[in-house]
C-alpha positions as CSV (number, residue, x, y, z in Angstrom):
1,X,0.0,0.0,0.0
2,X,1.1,3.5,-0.9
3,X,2.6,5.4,2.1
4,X,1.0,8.6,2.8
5,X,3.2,10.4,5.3
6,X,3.0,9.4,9.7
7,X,0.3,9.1,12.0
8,X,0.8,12.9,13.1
9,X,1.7,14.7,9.6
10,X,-0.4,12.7,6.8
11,X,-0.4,13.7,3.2
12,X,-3.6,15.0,2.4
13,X,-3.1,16.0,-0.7
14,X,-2.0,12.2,-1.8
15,X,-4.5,11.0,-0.1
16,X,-7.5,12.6,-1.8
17,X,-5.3,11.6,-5.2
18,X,-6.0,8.0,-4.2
19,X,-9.8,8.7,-3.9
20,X,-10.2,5.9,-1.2
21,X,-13.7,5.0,-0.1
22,X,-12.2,4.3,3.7
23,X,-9.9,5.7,6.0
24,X,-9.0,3.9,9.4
25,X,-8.2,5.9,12.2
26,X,-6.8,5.7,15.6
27,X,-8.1,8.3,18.7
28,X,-4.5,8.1,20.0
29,X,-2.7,8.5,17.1
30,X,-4.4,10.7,14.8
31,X,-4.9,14.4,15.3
32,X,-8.8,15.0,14.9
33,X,-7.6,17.8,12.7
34,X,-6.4,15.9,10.3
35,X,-9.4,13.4,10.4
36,X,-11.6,15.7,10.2
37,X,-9.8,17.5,6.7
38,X,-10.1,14.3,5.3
39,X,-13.5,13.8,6.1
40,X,-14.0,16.6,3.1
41,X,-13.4,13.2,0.9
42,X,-13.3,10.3,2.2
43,X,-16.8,9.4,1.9
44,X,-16.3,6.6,5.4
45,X,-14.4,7.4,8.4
46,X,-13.8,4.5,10.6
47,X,-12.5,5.7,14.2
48,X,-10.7,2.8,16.7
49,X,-9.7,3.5,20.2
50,X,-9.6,-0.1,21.9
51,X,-9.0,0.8,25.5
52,X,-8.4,-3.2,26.4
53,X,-7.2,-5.9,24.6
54,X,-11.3,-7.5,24.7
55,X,-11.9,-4.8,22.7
56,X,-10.7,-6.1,20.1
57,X,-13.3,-8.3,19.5
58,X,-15.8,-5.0,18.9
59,X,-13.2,-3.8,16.4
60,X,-12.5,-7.1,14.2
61,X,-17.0,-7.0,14.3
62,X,-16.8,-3.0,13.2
63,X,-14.4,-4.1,10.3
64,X,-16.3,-6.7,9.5
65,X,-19.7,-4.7,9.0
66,X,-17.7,-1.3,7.1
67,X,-15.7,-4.0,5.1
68,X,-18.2,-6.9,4.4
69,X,-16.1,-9.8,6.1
70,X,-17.9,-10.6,8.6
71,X,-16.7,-14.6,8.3
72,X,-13.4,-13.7,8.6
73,X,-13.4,-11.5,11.0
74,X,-15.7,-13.9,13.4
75,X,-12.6,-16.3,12.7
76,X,-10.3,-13.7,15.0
77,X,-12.7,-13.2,17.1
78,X,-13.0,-16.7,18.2
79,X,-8.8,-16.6,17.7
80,X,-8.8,-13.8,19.8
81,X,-10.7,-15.0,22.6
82,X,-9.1,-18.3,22.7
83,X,-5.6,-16.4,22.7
84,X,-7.1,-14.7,25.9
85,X,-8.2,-17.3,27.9
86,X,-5.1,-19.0,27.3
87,X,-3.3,-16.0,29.1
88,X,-5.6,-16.0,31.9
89,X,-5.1,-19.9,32.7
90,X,-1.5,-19.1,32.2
91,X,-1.6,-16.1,34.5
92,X,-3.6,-18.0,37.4
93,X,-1.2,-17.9,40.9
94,X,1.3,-15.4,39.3
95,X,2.0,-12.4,42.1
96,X,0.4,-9.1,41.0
97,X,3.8,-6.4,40.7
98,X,4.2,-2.8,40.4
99,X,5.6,-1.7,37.2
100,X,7.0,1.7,35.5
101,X,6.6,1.4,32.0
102,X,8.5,3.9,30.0
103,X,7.6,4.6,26.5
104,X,10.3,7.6,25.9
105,X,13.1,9.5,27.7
106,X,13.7,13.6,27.5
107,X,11.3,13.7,29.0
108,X,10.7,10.6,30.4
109,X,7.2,9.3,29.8
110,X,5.0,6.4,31.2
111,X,1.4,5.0,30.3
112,X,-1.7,6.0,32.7
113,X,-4.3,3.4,33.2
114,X,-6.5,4.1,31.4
115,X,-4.3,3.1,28.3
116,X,-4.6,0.1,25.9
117,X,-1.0,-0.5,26.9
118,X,-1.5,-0.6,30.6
119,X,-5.0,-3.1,30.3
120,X,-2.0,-5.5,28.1
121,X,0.2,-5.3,31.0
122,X,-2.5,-6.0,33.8
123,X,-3.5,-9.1,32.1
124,X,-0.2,-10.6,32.8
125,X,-0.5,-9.2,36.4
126,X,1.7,-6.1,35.8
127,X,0.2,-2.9,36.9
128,X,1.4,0.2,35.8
129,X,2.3,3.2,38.1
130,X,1.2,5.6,38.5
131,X,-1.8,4.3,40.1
132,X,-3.5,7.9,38.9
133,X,-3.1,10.4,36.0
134,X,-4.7,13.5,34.5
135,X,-3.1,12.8,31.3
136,X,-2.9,9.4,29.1
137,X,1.0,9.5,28.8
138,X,1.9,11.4,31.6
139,X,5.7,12.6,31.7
140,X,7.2,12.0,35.0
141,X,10.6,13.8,36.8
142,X,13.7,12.1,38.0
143,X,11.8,12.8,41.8
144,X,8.2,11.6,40.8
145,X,7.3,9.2,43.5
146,X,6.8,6.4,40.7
147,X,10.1,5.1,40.5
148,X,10.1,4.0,44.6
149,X,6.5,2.7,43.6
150,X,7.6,0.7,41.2
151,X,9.0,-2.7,41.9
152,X,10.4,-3.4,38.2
153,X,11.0,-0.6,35.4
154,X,9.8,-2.0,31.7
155,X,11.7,0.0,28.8
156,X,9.4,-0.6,26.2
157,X,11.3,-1.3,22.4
158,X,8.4,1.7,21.1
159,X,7.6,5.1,20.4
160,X,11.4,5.1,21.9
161,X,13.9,2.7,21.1
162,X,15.4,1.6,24.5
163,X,18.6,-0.3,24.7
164,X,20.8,-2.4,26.7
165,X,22.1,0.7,27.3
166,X,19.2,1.8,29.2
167,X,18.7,-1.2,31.1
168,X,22.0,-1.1,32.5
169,X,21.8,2.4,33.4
170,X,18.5,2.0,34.9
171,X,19.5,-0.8,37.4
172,X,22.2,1.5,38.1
173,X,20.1,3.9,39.4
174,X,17.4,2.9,40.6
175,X,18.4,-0.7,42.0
176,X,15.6,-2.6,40.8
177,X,15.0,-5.5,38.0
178,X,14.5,-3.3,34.4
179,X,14.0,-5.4,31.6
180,X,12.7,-4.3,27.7
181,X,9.9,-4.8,26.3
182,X,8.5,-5.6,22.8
183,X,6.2,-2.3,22.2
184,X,4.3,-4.7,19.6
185,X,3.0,-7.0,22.7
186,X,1.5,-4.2,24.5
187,X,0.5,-1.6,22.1
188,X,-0.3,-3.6,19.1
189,X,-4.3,-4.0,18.9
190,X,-6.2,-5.6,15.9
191,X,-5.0,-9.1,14.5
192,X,-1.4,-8.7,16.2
193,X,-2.7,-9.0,19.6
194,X,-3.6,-12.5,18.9
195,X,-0.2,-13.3,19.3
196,X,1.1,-10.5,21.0
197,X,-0.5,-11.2,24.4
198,X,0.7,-14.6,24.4
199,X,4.2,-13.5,23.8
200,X,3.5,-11.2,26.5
201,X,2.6,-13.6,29.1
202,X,5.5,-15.8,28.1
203,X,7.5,-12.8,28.7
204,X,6.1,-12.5,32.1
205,X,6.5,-16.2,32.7
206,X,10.5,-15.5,32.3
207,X,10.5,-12.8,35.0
208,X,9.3,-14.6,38.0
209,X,12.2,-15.0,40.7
């Protein structure tokens, strides 16, 4: 498929050139003003914001009605939920833990609860700190109380590219186990989370002491 520019600076004007009859876009990562130019002529706007990995079963049934597939998309459904159930047996007896998950650095910024990536990380019994937040993707000081909160730091490998690097430094600092993170197992919704949240809890398998 033709690349049209990012998320945040689209090519409008290559856009309407390829007269498409639907545009998919994401709450998080598409400015409304953008959506809303291209609303001018795109004759079908389809907005996602999953807020859980469940919610992708709403999405794959949206995509299904606007794209006339509902067969296969009831296929990933079921896939889906059989990919989350396995998690959950998976998860059963595993100790809840206090996690800082940091998505970039100057400034550094976390994920708030309310985020798809946080619900990911609570189904493999990681919950993310800070416990509260004004802001999705709050950014947080070198004294913010949420590094002592946290009892592991997670560098995730997206929007920011952590490193070994990073890890190292981290446990300098702070004293605490840091690990990365594949970005794709948290933040990933639609047809990749099939795979991505068992990845994840595999992950979270490896990190038990």
């Amino acid at each position: 498929m033709p690349k049209v520019g990012g998320t945040k600076d689209p090519d409008l004007a290559m856009l309407r050139a390829l007269a498409p009859t639907h545009l998919v876009v994401n709450v998080d990562e598409n400015r409304r003003e953008d959506v809303d130019a291209a609303r001018e002529f795109v004759p079908n706007i389809v907005v996602t914001h999953p807020l859980a990995p469940a919610d992708n079963v709403g999405l794959f049934e949206m995509f299904g009605d606007a794209f006339d597939c509902r067969e296969r998309c009831a296929a990933l459904v079921a896939q889906l939920r059989g990919s989350i159930g396995e998690v959950e047996d998976a998860m059963r007896g595993i100790a809840r833990e206090r996690v800082l998950y940091l998505i970039w650095r100057k400034p550094w910024m976390t994920v708030s609860r309310a985020t798809y990536v946080s619900a990911s990380l609570a189904m493999v019994g990681w919950d993310t700190v800070p416990s509260q937040s004004g802001v999705r993707y709050p950014a947080i000081e070198d004294t913010d109380r949420a590094w002592g909160d946290a009892q592991r730091i997670l560098l995730s490998s997206e929007p920011y590219a952590f490193r070994e690097r990073d890890v190292r430094e981290m446990k300098e600092r702070h004293g605490k186990p840091v690990a990365l993170v594949d970005g794709e197992w948290t933040s990933w919704y639609g047809v990749r989370a099939i795979e991505g949240l068992r990845s994840l809890a595999r992950f979270r398998l490896t990190t038990e002491p």
